[in-house]
N, CA, C and O atoms as a Maestro MAE file, in Angstrom:
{
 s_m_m2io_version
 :::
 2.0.0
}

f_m_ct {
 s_m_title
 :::
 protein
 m_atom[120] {
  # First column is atom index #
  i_m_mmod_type
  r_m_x_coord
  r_m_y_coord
  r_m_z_coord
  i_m_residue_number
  s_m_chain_name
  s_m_pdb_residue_name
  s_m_pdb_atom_name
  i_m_atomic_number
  :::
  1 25 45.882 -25.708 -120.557 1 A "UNK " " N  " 7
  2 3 45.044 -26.323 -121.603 1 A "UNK " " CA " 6
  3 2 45.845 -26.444 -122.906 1 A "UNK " " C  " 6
  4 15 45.892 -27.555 -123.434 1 A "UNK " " O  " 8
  5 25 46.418 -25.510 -123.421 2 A "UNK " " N  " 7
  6 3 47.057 -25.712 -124.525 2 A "UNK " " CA " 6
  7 2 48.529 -26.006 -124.259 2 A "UNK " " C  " 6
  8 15 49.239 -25.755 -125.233 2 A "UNK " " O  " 8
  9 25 49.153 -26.463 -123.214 3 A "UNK " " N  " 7
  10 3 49.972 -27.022 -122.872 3 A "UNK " " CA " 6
  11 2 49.558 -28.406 -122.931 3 A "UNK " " C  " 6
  12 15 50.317 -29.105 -123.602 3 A "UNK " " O  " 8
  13 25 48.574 -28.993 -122.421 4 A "UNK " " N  " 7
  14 3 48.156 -30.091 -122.465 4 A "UNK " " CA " 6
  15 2 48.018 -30.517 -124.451 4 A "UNK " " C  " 6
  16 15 48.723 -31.200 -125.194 4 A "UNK " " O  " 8
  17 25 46.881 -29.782 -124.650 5 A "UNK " " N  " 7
  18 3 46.890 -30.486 -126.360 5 A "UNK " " CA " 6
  19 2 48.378 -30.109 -127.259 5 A "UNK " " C  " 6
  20 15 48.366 -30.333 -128.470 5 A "UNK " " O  " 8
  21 25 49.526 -29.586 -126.673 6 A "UNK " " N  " 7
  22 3 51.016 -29.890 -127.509 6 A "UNK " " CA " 6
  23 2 51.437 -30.652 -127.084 6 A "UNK " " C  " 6
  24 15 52.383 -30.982 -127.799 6 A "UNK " " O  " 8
  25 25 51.341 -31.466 -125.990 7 A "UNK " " N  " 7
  26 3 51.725 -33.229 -125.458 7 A "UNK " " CA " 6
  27 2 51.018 -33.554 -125.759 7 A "UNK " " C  " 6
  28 15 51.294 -34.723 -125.491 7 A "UNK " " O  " 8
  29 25 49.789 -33.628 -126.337 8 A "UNK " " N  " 7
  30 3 49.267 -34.740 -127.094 8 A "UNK " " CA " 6
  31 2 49.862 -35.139 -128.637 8 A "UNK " " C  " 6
  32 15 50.241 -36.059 -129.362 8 A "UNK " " O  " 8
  33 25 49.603 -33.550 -128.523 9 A "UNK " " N  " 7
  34 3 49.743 -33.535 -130.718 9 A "UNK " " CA " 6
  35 2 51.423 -34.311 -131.004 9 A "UNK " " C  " 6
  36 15 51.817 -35.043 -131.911 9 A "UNK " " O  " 8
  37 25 52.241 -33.655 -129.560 10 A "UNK " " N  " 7
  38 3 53.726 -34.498 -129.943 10 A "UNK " " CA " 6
  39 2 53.552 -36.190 -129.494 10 A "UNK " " C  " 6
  40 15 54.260 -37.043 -130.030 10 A "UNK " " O  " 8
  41 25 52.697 -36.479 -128.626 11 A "UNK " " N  " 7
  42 3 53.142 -37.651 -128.195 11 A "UNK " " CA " 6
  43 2 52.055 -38.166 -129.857 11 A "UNK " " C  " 6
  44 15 52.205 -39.363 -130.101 11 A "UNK " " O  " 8
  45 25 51.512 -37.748 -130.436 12 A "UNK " " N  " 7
  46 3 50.730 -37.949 -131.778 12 A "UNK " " CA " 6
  47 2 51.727 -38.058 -133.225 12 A "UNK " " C  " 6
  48 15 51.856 -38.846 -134.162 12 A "UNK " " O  " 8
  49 25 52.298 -36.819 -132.796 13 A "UNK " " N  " 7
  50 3 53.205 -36.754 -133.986 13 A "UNK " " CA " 6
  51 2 54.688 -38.363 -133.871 13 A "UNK " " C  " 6
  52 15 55.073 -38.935 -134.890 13 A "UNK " " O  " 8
  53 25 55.161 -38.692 -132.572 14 A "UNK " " N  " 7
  54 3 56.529 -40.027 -132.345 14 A "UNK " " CA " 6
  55 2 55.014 -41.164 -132.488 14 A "UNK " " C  " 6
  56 15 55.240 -42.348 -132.235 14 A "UNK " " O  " 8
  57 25 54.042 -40.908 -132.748 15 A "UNK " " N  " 7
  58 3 53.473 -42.321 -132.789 15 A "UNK " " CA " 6
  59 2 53.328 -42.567 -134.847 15 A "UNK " " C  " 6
  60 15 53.262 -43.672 -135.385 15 A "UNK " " O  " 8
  61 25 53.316 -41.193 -135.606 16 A "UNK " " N  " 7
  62 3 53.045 -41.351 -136.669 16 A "UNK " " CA " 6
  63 2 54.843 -41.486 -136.658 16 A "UNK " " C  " 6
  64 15 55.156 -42.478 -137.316 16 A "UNK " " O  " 8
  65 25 55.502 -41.096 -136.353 17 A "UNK " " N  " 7
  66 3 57.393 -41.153 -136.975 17 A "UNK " " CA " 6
  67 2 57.639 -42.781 -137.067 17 A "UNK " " C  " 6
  68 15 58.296 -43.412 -137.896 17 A "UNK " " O  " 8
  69 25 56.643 -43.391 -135.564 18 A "UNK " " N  " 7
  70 3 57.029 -44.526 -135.311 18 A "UNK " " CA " 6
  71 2 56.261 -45.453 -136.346 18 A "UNK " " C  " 6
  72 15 56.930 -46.436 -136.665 18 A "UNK " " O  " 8
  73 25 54.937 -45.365 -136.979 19 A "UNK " " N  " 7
  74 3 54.046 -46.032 -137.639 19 A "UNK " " CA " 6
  75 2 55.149 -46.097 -138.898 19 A "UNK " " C  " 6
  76 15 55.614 -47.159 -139.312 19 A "UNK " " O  " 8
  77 25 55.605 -44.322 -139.621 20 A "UNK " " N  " 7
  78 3 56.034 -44.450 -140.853 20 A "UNK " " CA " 6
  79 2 57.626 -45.238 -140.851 20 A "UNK " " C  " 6
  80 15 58.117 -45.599 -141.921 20 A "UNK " " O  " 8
  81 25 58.148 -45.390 -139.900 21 A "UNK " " N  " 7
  82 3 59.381 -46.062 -139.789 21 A "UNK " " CA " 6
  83 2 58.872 -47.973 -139.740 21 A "UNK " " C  " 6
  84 15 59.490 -48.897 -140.269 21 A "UNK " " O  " 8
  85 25 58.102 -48.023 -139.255 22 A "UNK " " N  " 7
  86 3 57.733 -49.826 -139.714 22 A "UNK " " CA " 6
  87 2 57.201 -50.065 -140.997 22 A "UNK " " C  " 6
  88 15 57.205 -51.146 -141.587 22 A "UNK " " O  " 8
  89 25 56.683 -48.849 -141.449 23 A "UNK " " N  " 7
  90 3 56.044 -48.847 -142.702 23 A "UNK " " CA " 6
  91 2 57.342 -49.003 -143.832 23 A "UNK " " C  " 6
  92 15 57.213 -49.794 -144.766 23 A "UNK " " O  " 8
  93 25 58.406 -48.315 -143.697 24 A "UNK " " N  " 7
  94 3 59.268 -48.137 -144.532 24 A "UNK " " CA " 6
  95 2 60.301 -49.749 -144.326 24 A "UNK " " C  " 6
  96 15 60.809 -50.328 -145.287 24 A "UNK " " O  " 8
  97 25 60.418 -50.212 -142.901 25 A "UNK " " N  " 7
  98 3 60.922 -51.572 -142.555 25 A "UNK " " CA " 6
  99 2 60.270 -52.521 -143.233 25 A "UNK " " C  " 6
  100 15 60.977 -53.472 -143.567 25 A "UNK " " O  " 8
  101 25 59.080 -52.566 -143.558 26 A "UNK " " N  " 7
  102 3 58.089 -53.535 -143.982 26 A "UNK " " CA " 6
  103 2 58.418 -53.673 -145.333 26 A "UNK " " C  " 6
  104 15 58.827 -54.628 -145.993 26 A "UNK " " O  " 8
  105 25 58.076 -52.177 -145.675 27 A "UNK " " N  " 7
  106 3 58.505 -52.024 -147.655 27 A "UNK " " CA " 6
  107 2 59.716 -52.716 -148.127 27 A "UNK " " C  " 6
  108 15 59.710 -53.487 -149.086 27 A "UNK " " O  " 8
  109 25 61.155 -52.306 -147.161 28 A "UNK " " N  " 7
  110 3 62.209 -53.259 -147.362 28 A "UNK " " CA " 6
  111 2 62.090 -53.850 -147.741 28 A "UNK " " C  " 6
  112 15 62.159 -54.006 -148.960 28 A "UNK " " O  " 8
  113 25 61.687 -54.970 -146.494 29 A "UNK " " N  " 7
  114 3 61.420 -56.500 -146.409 29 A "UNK " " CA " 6
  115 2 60.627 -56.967 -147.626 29 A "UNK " " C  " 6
  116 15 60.937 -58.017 -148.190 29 A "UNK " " O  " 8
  117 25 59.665 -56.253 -148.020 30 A "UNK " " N  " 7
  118 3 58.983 -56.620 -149.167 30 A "UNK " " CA " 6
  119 2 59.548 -56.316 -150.356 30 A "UNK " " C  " 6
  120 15 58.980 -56.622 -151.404 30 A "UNK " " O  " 8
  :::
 }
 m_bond[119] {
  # First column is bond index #
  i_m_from
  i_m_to
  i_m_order
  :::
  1 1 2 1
  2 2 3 1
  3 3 4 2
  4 3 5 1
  5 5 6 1
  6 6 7 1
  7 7 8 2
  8 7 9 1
  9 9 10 1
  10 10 11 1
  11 11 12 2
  12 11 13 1
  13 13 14 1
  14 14 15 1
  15 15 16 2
  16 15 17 1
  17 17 18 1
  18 18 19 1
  19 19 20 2
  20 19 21 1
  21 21 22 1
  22 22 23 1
  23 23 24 2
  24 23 25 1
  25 25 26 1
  26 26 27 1
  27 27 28 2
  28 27 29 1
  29 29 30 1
  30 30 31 1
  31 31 32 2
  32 31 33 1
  33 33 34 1
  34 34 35 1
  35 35 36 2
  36 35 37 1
  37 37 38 1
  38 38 39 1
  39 39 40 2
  40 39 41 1
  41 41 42 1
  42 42 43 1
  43 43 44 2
  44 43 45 1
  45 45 46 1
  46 46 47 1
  47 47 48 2
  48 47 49 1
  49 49 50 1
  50 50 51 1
  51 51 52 2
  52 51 53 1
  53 53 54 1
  54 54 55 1
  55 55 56 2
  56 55 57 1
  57 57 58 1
  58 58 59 1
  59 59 60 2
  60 59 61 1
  61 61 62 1
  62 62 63 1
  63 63 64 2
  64 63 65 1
  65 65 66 1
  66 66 67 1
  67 67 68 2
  68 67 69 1
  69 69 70 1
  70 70 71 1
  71 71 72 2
  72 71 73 1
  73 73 74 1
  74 74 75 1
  75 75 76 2
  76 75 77 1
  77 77 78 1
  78 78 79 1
  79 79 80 2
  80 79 81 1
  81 81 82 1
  82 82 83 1
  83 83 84 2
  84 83 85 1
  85 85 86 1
  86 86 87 1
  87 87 88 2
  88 87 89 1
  89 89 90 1
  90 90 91 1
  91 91 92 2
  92 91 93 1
  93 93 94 1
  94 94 95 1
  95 95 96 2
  96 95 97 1
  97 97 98 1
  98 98 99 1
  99 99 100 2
  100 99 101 1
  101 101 102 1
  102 102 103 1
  103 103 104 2
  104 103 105 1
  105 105 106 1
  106 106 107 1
  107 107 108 2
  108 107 109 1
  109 109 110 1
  110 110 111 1
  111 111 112 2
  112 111 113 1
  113 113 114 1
  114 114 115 1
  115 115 116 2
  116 115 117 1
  117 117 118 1
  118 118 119 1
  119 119 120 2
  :::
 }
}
């Protein structure tokens, strides 16, 4: 069980690394 919710929270945490890395690509560009 709590093996299960730390693959979530990580596969949670590369989806926010990945959000704030387009976020910062975007700002560039802008």
């Amino acid at each position: 069980m709590s093996m299960k919710l730390d693959t979530i929270l990580r596969k949670r945490k590369k989806k926010k690394h990945i959000l704030e890395r387009v976020k910062k690509k975007t700002t560039a560009i802008f």
